[in-house]
C-alpha positions, 0 to 999 in steps of 0.5 A: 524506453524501458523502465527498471525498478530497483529492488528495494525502494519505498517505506521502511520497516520503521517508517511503515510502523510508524505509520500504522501507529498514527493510522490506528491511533486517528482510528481508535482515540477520541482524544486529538492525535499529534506528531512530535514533529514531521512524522516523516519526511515526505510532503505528501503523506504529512498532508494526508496525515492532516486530512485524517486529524493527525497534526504537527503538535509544534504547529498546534497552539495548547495541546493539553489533552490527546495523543502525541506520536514519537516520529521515526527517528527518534527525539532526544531523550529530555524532549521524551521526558518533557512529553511523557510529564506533559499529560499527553499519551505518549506512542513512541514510534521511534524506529527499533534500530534508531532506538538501537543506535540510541541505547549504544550511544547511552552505554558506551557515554556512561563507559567513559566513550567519546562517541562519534556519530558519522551523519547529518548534523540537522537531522532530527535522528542524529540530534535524537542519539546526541541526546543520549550521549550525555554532552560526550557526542561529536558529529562527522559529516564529512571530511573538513569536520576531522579538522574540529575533532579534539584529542581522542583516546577512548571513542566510538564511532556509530552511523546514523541508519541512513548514512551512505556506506561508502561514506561511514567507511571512508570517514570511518577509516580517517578518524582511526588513521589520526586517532588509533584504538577507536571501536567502530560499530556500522549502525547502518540499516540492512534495508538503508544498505541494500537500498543504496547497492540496489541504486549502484546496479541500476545505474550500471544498466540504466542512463537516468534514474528518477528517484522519488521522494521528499525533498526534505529527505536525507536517504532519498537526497543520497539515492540521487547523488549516489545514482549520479557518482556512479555517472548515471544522470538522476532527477529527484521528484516528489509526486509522478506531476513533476516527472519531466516526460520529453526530457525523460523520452530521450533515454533508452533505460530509466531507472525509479528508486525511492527514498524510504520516506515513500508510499507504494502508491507515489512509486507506482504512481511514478512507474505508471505515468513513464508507462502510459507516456509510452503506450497511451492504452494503458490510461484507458485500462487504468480509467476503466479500473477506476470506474470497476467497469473489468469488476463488473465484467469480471461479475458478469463471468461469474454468473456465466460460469456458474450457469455453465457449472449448474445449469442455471438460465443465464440469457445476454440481459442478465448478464448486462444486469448484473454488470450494471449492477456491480458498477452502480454499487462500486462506483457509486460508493466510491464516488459517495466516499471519495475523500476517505478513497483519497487517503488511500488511492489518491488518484482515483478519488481526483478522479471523482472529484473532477468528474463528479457531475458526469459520473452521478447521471452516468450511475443513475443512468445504469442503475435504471437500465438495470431495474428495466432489464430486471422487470423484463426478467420478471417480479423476483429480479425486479424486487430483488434489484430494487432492494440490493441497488438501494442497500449497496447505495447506502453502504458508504452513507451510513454507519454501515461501512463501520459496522464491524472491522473488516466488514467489506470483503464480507458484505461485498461478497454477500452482494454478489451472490446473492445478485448472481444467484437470483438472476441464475434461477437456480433450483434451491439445491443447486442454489446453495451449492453455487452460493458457496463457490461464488462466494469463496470466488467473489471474496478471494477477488475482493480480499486480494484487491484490499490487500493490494490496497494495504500494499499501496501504504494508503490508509485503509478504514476501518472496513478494511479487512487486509487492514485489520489483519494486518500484511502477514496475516491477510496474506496468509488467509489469501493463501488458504482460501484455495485450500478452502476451495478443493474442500467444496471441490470435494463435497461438490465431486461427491454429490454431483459427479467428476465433471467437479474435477475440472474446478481442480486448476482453479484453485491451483491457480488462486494458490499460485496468484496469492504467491505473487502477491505476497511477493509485493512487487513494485511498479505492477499495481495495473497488472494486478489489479487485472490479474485479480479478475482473471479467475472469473474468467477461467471459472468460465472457461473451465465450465466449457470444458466441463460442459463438453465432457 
């Protein structure tokens, strides 16, 4: 069975700002944080929305005091007003092309315009632009509608964002052929376009198509049935759980789409669970992801690059410490942390929860192992490893992982070097030579992995430095590093001789996986999660080849 993902599914620009919205609002407000109702249409991202704080304000008895966030599609403009003189803070994160929709509807009213909105008469964006068509608004859903249309002369026809174009041009052309001289405007959104002609291709290459979503979505209930108008059998699922795998097996081509209401994470989540059902293997490298054990390994290579590269003391036991360490400190954390790691990698944080009582002897087990291969390599380790096991123990117990925003890329990084310098042994001047690499090396891989994270439209705190910077700018940074590493290339090739030039292709490499990246493709978070570990290892490879020359 092979699996097609359509070209654009997922959060919309206007879901995905909404979003952002509610997060920094949770994260900066001291005062309570509501939504003016659903702030999408999506079950399972309101309940993460609940675990943060941010609440329906219908279902909230006296909210007198806080913060009140304007869903995506918009409200009508009374209901705006009725919020702004209440006391509240008011965030309107109306979508900006709802908001455009809306502010045609007020000019074209106030022109003496009939206006004529072509959507769902119940959806929340379509009562919000009614609101703004002072009593002159009508509703079209489908073709029995036309029966109720009075005598229109001077009219317009607008769209709700969401709406099926073949549908709006359809109705579109029966409301001008009874009623002559009506203006239409397509206010459908590109990205609603494109996403619905990216279902119509799939269906063409594909013998089913799943498409996932909120049940209570509109755009994600029109995926579907434009899916099966094109003859293509579609099932509509919520979360990768309900996926039906035997009834799914007996096609050879399986489409995912997704509604515009839908993280990454539920998509990649949908793609992974019909890749595993094919190749059970792949469970085990994404349990393996989960417990940071390729993390710890990609570590361990990077202490034997860079005893190849500065020719340090690097022996099996030092290796095997400091995979143990790295896999105490992240797995600990994690484990530590796991209900603000289930708002951003869901899966993995039930992973902790079912197997905590396994995990904590697991982790203990390992960091004492450590400690015994660190005194065999003598006082400085063993000290070193006591303190470093203890102060990465503390990261997610105290106030440290608020610190500052951003912080984890940085102190992660720090960690590393220091773990892998000090098990090295190096001379003080190669010291800081190495400690400059590694740390551009351990920062690009720690930094590349949050920015996957960002992508998964989790909720990422405040120790999230892809988070702070936000999509573009983090991706941005993430292509620089490289241009930061052929600097220390050059001060490296200056003091210490050609065999530096072998380091060259590393940092072409970096370059060209930030390209990737900043691609955002779907369905691929095993892949690149695992290609995030890959420069260690040609770190390493490339210190043979410099090591023979």
């Amino acid at each position: 069975m092979k699996v097609r993902i359509a070209r654009r599914a997922g959060f919309c620009m206007g879901v995905r700002r909404a979003m952002r919205l509610a997060l920094k609002a949770a994260e900066t407000s001291s005062k309570p944080v509501y939504t003016y109702g659903p702030l999408i249409h999506n079950p399972q991202v309101l309940a993460l929305l609940e675990r943060i704080g941010v609440r329906d304000l219908h279902r909230s008895a006296k909210a007198e005091d806080g913060v009140v966030i304007i869903r995506a599609h918009g409200i009508p403009p009374r209901e705006k007003k009725a919020l702004l003189s209440s006391g509240l803070e008011v965030i309107d994160g109306t979508c900006p092309r709802v908001a455009k929709v809306q502010a045609l509807a007020r000019k074209y009213s106030r022109e003496g315009y009939r206006v004529i909105i072509i959507g769902d008469r119940d959806h929340a964006e379509v009562r919000g632009i009614l609101g703004y068509t002072g009593g002159q608004g009508l509703v079209v859903s489908n073709l029995r509608d036309l029966e109720q249309l009075p005598p229109l002369e001077k009219y317009v026809i607008l769209s709700q964002t969401t709406q099926d174009e073949e549908v709006f041009e359809m109705l579109s052309r029966e409301i001008l052929s009874r009623f002559p001289g009506g203006k239409v405007i397509n206010t459908i959104c590109h990205a609603t376009h494109v996403r619905q002609e990216s279902v119509r291709e799939l269906a063409r290459s594909c013998e089913a198509i799943i498409v996932v979503g909120g049940r209570g979505s509109a755009n994600t209930n029109r995926l579907a049935q434009i899916a099966r108008e094109e003859g293509c059998e579609a099932l509509l699922v919520e979360t990768p759980e309900e996926i039906p795998l035997e009834e799914i097996s007996r096609f050879r081509t399986v489409g995912v789409s997704a509604g515009a209401s839908t993280p990454n994470w539920i998509i990649n989540g949908v793609v992974e669970r019909l890749a595993e059902h094919r190749n059970p293997l792949r469970r085990w490298l994404r349990l393996s992801l989960y417990l940071h054990l390729p993390l710890a390994l990609s570590a361990a290579l990077l202490l034997a690059g860079t005893g190849l590269w500065f020719k340090g003391g690097v022996h099996p036991p030092g290796l095997l410490l400091v995979f143990l360490m790295v896999f105490f400190a992240h797995t600990w954390n994690s484990l530590v942390a796991r209900e603000i790691l289930a708002l951003c990698h869901p899966y993995k944080a039930a992973l902790y929860r079912r197997h905590e009582k396994i995990l904590v002897p697991l982790l203990l087990l390992g960091f004492t192992l450590s400690l015994g291969l660190a005194y065999l390599q003598g006082p400085v380790v063993f000290v070193f490893t006591a303190l470093a096991g203890g102060g990465s123990a503390l990261y997610s117990l105290t106030s440290l992982r608020r610190l500052f925003p951003g912080n984890r890329p940085l102190f992660v990084a720090f960690f590393w070097t220091l773990l892998i310098l000090v098990v090295a042994s190096l001379p003080p001047l190669w010291s800081l030579k190495a400690g400059a690499l590694v740390y551009l090396l351990v920062f690009y891989q720690i930094f590349y992995q949050d920015i996957l994270d960002l992508l998964e439209d989790g909720f990422l705190g405040r120790e999230s430095l892809a988070a702070f910077l936000e999509e573009k700018r983090a991706l941005k940074l993430l292509g620089l590093l490289p241009g930061g590493g052929l600097i220390l290339n050059a001060v490296l090739f200056l003091s210490g001789g050609s065999s530096y030039l072998f380091l060259l292709p590393l940092w072409v490499y970096l370059w060209f996986l930030a390209r990737y990246l900043g691609k955002k493709p779907l369905g691929r978070r095993l892949i690149l999660e695992y290609l995030s570990l890959s420069p260690s290892l040609l770190y390493l490879l490339l210190g043979f080849l410099a090591r023979g020359f």
